[in-house]
RORO-359490 format. One record per residue: residue in three letters; residue number from 1; x, y, z of N, C-alpha, C in turn. Coordinates in steps of 0.2 Angstrom, whole numbers. Each point is the difference from the previous one (the first is absolute). Example, Ala and Ser with C-alpha at 12.3 -4.5 7.8 and 13.67 -1.06 7.14 Angstrom:
BEGIN
- ALA_1_66_-28_39_-4_6_0_4_6_0
- SER_2_-2_5_-4_4_6_1_-4_5_3
//
This chain:
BEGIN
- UNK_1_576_1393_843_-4_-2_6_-6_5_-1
- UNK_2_-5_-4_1_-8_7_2_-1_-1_5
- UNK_3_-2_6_2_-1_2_6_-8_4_0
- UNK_4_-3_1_4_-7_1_1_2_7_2
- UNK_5_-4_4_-4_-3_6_3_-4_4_3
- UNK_6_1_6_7_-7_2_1_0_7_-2
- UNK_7_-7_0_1_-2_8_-3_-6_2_5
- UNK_8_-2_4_-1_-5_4_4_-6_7_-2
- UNK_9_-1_1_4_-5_7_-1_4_3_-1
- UNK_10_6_2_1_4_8_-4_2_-2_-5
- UNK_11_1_-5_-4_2_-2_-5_-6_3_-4
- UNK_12_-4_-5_2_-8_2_-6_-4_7_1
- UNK_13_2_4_4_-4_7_-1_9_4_-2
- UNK_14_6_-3_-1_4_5_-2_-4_-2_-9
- UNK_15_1_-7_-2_-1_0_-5_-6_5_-3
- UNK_16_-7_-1_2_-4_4_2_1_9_-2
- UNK_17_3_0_5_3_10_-1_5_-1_-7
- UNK_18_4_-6_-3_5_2_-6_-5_2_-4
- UNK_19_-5_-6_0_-6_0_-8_-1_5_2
- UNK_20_-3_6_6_-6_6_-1_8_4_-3
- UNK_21_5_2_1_5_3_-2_3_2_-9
- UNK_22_-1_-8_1_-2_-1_-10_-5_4_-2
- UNK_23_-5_-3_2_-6_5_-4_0_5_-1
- UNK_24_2_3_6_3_11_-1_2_-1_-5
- UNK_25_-4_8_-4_4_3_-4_8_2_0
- UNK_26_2_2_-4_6_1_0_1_6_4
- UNK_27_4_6_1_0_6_3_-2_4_-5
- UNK_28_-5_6_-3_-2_4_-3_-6_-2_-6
- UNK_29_0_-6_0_-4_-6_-3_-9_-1_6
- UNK_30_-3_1_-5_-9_1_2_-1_-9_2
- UNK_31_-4_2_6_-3_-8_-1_-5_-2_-4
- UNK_32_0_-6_-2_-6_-2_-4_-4_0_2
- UNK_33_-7_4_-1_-7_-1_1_-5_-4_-4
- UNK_34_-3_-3_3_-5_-4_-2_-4_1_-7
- UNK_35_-2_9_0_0_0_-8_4_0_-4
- UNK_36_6_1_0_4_-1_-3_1_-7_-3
- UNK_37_-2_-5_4_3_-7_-3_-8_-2_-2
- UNK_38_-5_2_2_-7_-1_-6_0_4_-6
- UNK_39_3_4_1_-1_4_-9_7_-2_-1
- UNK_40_5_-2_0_5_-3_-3_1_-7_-1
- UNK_41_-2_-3_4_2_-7_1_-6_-4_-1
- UNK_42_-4_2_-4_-6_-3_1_0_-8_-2
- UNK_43_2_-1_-5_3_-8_-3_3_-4_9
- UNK_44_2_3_1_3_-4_7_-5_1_5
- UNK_45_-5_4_3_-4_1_3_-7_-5_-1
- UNK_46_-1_-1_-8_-5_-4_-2_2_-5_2
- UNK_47_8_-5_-1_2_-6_3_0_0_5
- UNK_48_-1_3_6_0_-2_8_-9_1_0
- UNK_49_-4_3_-2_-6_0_1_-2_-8_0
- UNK_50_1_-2_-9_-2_-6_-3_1_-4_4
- UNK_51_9_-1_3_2_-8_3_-3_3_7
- UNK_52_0_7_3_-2_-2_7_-8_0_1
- UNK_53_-3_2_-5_-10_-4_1_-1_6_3
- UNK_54_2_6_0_-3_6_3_0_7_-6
- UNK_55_-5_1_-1_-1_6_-5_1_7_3
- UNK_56_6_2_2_1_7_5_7_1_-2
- UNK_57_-1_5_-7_7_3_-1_4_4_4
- UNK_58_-1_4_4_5_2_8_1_-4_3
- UNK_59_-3_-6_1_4_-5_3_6_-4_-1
- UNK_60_-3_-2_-8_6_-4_-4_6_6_-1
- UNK_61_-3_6_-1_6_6_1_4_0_7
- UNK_62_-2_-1_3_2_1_9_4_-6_0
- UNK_63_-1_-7_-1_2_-5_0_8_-1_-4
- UNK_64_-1_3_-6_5_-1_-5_5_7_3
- UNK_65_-2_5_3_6_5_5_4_-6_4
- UNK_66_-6_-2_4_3_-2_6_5_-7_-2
- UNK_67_0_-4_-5_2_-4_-2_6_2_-6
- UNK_68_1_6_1_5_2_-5_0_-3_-8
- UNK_69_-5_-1_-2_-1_-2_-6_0_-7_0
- UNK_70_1_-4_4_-1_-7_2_-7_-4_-3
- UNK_71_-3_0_-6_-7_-1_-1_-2_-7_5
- UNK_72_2_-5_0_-1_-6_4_-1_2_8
- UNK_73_6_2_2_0_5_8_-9_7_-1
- UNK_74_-1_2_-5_-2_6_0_-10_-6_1
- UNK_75_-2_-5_-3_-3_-4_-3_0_-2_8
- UNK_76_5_-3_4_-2_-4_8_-3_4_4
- UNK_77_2_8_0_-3_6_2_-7_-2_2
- UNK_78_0_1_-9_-6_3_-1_-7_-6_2
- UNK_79_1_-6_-1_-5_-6_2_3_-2_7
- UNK_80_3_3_3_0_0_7_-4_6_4
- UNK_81_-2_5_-3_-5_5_2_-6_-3_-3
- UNK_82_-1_-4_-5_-7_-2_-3_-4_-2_5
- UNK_83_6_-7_4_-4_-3_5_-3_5_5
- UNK_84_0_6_2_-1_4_4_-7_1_0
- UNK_85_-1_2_-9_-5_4_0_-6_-5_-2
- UNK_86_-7_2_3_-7_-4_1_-4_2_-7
- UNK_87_-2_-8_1_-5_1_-8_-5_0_3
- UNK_88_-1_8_-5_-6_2_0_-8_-2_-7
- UNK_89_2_-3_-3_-3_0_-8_2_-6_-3
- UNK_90_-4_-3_-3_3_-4_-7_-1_3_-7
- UNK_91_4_4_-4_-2_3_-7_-4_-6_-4
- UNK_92_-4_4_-5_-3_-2_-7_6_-1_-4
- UNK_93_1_-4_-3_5_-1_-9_1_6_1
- UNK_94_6_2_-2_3_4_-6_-3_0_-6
- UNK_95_-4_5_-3_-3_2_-7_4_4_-4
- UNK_96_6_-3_-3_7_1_-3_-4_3_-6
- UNK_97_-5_-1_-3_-4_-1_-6_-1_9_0
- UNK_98_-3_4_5_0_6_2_5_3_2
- UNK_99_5_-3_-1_8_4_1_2_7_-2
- UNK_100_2_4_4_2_9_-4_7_-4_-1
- UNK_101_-1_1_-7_7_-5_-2_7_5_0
- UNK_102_4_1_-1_6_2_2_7_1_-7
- UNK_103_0_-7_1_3_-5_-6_-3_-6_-3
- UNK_104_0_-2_-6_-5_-5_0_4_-3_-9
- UNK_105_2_-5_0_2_-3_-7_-2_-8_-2
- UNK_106_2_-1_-3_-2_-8_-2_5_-1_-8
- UNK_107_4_-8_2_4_-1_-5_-3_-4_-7
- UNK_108_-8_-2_3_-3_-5_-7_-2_4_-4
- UNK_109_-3_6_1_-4_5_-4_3_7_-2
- UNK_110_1_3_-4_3_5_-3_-6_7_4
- UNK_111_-4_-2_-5_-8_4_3_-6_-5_3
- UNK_112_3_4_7_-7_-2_4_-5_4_1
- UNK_113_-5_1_6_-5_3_0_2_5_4
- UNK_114_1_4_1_2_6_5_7_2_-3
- UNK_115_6_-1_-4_4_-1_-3_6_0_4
- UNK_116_5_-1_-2_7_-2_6_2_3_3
- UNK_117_-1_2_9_3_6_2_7_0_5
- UNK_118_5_2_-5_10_0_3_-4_3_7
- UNK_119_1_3_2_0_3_6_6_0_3
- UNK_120_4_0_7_5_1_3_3_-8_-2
- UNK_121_4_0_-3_4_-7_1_8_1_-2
- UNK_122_4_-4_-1_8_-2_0_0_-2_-7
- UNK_123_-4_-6_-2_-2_-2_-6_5_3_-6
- UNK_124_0_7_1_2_2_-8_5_5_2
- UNK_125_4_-1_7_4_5_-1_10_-3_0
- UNK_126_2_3_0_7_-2_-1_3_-1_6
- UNK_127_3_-6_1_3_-1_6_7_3_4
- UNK_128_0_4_-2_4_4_2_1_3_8
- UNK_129_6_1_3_-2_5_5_-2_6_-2
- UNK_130_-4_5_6_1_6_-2_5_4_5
- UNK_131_6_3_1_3_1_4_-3_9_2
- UNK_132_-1_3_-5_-3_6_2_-5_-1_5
- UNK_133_-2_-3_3_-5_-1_5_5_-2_7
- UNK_134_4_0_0_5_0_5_2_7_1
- UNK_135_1_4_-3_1_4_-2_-5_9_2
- UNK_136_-5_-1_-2_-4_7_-1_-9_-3_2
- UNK_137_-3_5_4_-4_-1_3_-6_-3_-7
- UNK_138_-6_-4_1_-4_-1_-4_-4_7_-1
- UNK_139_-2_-2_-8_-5_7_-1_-8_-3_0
- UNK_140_-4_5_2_-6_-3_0_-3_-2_-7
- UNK_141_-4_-5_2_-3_-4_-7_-8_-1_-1
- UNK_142_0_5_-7_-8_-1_1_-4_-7_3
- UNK_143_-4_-1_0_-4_-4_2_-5_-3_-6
- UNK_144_1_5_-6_-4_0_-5_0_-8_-2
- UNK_145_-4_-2_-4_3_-6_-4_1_-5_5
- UNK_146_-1_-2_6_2_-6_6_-7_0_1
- UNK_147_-7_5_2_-4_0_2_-5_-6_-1
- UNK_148_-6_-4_5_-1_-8_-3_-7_3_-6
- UNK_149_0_-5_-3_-7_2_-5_-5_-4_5
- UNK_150_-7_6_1_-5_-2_2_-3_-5_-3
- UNK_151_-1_-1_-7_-6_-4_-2_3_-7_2
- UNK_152_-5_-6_2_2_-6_0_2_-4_-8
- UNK_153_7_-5_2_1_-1_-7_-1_-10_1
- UNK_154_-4_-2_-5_-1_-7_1_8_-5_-3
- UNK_155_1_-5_6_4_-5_-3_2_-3_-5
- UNK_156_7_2_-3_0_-1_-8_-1_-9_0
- UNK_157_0_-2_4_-4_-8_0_-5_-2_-1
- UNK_158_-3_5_0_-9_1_0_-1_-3_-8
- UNK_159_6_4_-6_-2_-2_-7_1_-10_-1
- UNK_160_4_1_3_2_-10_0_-6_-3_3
- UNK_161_-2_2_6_-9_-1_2_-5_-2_-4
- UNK_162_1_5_-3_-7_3_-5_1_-6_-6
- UNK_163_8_-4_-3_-3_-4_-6_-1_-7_6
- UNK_164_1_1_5_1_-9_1_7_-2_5
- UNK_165_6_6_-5_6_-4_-1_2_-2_10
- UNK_166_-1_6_4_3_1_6_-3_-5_6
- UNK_167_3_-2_3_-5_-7_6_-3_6_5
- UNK_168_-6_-2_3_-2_4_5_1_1_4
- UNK_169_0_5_5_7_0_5_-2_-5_4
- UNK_170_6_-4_4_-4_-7_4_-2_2_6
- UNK_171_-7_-2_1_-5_0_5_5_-2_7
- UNK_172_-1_2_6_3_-1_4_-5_-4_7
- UNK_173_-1_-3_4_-3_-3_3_-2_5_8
- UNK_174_-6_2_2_-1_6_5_3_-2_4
- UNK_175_2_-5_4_5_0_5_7_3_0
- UNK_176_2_-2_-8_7_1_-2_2_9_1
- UNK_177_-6_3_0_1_8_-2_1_2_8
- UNK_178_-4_-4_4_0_2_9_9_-1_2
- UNK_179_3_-3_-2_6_-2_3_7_5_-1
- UNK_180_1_4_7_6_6_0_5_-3_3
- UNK_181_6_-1_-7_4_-3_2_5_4_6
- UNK_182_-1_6_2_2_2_3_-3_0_7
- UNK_183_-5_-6_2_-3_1_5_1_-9_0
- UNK_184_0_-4_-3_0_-5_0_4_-4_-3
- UNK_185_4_-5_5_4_-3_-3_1_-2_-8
- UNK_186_5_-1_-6_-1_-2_-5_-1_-10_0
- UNK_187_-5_-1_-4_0_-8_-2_0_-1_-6
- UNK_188_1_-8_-1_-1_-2_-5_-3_-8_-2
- UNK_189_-2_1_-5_-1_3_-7_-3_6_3
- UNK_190_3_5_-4_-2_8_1_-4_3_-7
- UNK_191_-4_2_0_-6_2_-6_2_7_-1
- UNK_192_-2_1_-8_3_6_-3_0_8_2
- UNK_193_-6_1_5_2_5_5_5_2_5
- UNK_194_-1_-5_3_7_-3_6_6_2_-3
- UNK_195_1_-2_-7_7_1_-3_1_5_-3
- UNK_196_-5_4_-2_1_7_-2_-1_5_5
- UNK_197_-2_-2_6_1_5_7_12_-2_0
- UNK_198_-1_-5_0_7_-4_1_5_4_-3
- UNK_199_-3_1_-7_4_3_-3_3_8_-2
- UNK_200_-8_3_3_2_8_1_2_0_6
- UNK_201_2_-3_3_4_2_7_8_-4_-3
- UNK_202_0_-3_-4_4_-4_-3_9_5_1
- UNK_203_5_-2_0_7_4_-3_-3_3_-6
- UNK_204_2_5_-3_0_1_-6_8_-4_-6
- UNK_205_6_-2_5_6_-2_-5_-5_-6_-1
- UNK_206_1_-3_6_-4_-9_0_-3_-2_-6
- UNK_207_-5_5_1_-8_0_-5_3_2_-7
- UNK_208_5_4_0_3_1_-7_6_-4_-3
- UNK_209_2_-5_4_4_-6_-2_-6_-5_-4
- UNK_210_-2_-1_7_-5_-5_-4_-2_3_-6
- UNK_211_-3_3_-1_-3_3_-7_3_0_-5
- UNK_212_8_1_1_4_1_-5_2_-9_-4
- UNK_213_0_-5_8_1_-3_-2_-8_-5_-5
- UNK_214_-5_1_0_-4_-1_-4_-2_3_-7
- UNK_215_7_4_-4_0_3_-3_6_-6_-4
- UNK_216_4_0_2_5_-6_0_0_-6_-3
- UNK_217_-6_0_1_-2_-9_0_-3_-4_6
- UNK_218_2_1_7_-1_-2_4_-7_1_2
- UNK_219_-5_-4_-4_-8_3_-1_-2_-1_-6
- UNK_220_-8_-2_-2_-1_0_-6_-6_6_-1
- UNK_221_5_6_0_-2_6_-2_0_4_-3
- UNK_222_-4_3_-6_2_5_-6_-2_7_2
- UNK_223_2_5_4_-6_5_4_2_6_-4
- UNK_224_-7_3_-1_-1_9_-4_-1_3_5
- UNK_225_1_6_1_-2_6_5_-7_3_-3
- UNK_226_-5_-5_3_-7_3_-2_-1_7_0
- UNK_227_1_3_6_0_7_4_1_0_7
- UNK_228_3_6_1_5_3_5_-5_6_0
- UNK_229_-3_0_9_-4_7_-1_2_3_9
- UNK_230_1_9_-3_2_1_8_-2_6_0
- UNK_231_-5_1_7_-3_6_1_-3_-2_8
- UNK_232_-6_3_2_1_1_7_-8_-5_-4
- UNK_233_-5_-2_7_-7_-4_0_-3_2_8
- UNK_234_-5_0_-3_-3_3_8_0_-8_5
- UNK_235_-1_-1_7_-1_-3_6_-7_0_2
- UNK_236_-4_-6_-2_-7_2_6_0_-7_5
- UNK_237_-3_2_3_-3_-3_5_-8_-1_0
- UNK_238_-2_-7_3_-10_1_2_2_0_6
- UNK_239_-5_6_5_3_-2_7_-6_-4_3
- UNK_240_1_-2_2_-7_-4_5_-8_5_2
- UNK_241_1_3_-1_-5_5_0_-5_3_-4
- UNK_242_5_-3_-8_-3_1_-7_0_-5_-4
- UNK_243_-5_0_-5_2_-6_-4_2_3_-6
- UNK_244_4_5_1_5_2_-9_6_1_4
- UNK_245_5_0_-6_7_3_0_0_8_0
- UNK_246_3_3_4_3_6_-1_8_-1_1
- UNK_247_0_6_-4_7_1_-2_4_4_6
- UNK_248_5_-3_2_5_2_6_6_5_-2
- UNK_249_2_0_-6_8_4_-1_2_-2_-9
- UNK_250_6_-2_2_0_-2_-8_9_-3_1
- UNK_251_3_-4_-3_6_-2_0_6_-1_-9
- UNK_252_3_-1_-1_3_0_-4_4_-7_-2
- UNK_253_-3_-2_-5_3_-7_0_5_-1_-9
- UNK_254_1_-5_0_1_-3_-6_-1_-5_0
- UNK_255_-3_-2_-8_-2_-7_-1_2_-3_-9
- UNK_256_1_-6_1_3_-3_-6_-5_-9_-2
- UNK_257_-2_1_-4_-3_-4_-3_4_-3_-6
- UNK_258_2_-7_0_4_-2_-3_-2_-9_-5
- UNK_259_1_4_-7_-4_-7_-3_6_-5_-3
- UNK_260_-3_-7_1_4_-5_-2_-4_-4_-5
- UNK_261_3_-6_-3_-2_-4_-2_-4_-7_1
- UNK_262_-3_-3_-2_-4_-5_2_-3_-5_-4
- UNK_263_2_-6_1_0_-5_-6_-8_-2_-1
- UNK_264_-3_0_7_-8_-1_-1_3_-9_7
- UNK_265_-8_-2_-5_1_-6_3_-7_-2_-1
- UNK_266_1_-9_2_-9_-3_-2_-7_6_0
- UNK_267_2_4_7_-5_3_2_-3_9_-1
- UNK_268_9_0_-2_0_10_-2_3_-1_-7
- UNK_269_-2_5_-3_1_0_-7_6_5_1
- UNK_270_8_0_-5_4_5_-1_-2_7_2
- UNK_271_3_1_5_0_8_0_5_2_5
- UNK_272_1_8_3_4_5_3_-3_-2_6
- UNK_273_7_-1_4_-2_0_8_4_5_5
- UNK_274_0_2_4_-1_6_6_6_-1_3
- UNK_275_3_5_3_6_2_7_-3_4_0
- UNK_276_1_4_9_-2_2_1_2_3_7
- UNK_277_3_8_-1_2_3_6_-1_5_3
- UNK_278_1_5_3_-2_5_3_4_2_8
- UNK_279_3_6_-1_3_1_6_-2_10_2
- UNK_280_2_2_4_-1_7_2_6_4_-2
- UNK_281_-4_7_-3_7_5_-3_-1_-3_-6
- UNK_282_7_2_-2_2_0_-8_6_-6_2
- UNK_283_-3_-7_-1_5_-6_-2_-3_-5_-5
- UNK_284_4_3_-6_-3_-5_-4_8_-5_-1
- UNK_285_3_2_1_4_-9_0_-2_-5_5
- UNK_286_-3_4_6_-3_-5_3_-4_-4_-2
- UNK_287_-7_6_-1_-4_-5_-5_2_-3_-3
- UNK_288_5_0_-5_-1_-5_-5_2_-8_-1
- UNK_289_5_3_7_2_-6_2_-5_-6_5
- UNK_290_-3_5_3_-6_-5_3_-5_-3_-5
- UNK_291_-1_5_-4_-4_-2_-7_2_-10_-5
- UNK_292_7_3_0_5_-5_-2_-2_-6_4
- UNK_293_2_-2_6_1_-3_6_-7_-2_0
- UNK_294_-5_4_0_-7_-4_4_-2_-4_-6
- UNK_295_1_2_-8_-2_-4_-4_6_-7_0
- UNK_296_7_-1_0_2_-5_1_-3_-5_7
- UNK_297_-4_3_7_-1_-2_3_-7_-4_-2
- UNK_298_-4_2_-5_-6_-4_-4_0_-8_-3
- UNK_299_7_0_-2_1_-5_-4_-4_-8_1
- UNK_300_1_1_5_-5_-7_3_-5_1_-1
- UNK_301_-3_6_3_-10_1_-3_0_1_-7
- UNK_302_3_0_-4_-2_0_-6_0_-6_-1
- UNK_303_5_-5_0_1_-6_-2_6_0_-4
- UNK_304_6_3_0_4_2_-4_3_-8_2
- UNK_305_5_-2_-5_2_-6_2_7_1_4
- UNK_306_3_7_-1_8_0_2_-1_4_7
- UNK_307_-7_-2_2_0_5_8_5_-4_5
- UNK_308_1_4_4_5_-1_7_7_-1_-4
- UNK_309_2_0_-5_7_-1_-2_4_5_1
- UNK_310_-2_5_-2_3_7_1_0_2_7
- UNK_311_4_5_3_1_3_8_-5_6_0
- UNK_312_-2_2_-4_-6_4_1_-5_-3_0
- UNK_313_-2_-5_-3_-5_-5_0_-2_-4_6
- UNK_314_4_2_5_-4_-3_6_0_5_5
- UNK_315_-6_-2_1_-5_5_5_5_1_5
- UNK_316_1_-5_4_2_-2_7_6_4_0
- UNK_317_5_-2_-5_8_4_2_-2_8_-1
- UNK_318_-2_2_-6_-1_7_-1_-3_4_5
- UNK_319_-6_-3_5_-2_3_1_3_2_9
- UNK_320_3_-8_0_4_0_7_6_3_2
- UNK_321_3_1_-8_8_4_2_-3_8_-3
- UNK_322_-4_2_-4_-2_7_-3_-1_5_7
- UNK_323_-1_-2_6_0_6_7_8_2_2
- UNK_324_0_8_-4_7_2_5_1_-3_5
- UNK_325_-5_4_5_2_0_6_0_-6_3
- UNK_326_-3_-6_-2_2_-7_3_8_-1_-2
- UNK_327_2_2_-8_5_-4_-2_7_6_2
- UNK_328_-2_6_3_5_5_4_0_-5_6
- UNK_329_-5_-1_2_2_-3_9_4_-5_-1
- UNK_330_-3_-6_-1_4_-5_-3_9_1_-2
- UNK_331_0_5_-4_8_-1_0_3_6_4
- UNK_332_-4_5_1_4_6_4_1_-3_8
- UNK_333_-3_-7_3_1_-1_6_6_-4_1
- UNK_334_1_-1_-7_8_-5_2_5_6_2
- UNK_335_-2_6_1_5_6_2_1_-3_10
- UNK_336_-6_-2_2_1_0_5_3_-5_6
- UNK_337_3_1_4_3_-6_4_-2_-8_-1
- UNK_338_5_-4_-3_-2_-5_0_5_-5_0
- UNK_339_1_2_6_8_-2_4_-2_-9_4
- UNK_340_-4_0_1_-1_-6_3_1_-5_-5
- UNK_341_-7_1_-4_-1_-5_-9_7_1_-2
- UNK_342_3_3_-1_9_0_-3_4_-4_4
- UNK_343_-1_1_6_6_-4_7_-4_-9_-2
- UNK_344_-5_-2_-2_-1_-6_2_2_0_-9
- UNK_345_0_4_-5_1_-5_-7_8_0_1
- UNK_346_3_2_4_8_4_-2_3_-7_5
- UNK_347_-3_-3_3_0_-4_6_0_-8_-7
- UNK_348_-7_0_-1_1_-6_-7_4_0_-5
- UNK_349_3_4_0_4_2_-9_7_-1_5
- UNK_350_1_1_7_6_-1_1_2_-10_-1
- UNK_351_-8_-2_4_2_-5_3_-1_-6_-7
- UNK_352_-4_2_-4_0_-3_-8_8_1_-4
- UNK_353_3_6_0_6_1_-2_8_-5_2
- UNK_354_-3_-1_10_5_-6_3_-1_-6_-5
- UNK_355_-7_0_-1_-3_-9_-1_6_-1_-6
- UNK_356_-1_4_-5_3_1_-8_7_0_1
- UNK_357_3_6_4_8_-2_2_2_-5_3
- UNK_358_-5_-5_3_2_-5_3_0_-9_-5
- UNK_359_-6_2_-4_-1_-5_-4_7_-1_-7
- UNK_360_1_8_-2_2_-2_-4_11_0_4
- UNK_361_1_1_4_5_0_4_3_-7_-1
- UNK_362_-5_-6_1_2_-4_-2_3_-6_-6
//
């Protein structure tokens, strides 16, 4: 038999006081402070940045405390404080080209122009745990060797440019560039800025399924890691007042340029065509994957003939199921009372059940 239950405000603020109780540390155990989880956790601080469309490491930090490690929970935080805060500015481009690079590699070219710089990565270390670190305090670590190189380094893309072989980045339409998907509804046909706003807010597993699955087959894609560059890029603004940019601060991004293959066609001659991603902090699986994903999402404007075949190959789905936070809401609300919608299915399933017993009885 079910029976319907109630509940109340003591229920949801005991609930309330359990979670703030979890959070405590343990007894003789430091709480986590804020910087502690930007110099340690940085990788995860860059992903709540990215998907929550706000560039403030203390907050993605502050968020990811309060959210116990939660990134999706730590992400609704943080774009529910966004809608708070008032826009003051619209920025100039990002000039990635003057990047204080950090880390910076490319899989096409051995020797590029600035030459391959490792920088902090996982890439080439053993997958190991380390349990000594559970263990004994950490010791302090130069700095040397991390620090970003001033000179700007030019796009290892730049040489594919130069003979012909590379398509030119595709022109986007002035309207196109005005539209913040974070302020206005998503539509569609959605045009290639719309979908790479779409995509750095994007899940990074989501965006990294997809990707994987164009790797597969599922996509008519052959993709090189042109280059992967990651360092900090200045922030300007023109304010109304002036007709230049001045520079406001500076932020930290990464960015992935990703070359594919291209058969040509009546009107383009054979050459290397574009993905392309970019998210804040140090995420290049993100990038890559958005890289991956925006180039299967071209398939049509090129004229590919196996466009829409593939799940990454359509706009609509990737772009409509790739938001956490919609696809948390969506299934995290089946947690909540839905005792009514249940009494009327549980009501048909009885009285369909009769129909069948009764039919076949005979």
């Amino acid at each position: 038999m079910y029976v319907a239950t109630k509940g109340g405000e003591a229920a949801i603020a005991n609930a309330h006081r359990l979670l703030d109780e979890q959070r405590r540390p343990r007894p003789g155990s430091c709480t986590l402070a804020v910087e502690q989880v930007i110099d340690q956790m940085w990788f995860a601080v860059s992903r709540v940045m990215s998907e929550g469309s706000v560039y403030d490491p203390e907050l993605a930090a502050l968020s990811i405390i309060q959210a116990q490690g939660d990134l999706v929970e730590a992400v609704f935080l943080v774009r529910a404080y966004r809608t708070t805060l008032p826009r003051l500015s619209v920025s100039v481009p990002l000039e990635t080209r003057s990047m204080r690079v950090e880390r910076r590699i490319s899989a096409t070219f051995k020797d590029i122009p600035g030459g391959q710089i490792l920088g902090p990565t996982f890439d080439y270390s053993h997958r190991l745990i380390d349990f000594d670190r559970s263990t004994s305090a950490e010791p302090p670590v130069s700095a040397e060797g991390v620090s970003a190189l001033d000179e700007p380094l030019p796009h290892v893309l730049d040489v594919l440019d130069r003979e012909g072989l590379m398509e030119p980045n595709p022109a986007a339409e002035s309207d196109d560039l005005t539209t913040d998907l974070t302020r206005e509804p998503l539509a569609f046909p959605a045009a290639r800025p719309v979908r790479l706003q779409a995509l750095a807010r994007g899940d990074e597993g989501f965006l990294l399924g997809m990707a994987y699955s164009t790797q597969r087959g599922y996509g008519s894609t052959h993709p090189f890691v042109g280059e992967i560059r990651i360092g900090s890029v200045d922030v300007s603004i023109v304010p109304d007042e002036l007709d230049f940019p001045i520079v406001i601060g500076e932020i930290d991004v990464t960015e992935c340029e990703m070359i594919n293959q291209f058969q040509g066609s009546a009107s383009t001659p054979p050459q290397f065509t574009r993905g392309y991603g970019l998210a804040y902090g140090q995420a290049e699986r993100k990038t890559m994957a958005m890289s991956l994903v925006d180039r299967a999402m071209r398939a049509e404007e090129l004229g590919e003939a196996s466009h829409g075949e593939a799940p990454a190959q359509d706009i609509e789905f990737v772009v409509s199921h790739s938001d956490s936070l919609e696809a948390s809401g969506f299934v995290q609300h089946l947690k909540l009372p839905h005792y009514v919608d249940f009494q009327s299915e549980l009501v048909m399933v009885r009285g369909l059940r009769d129909d069948w017993e009764k039919a076949n009885a005979r």
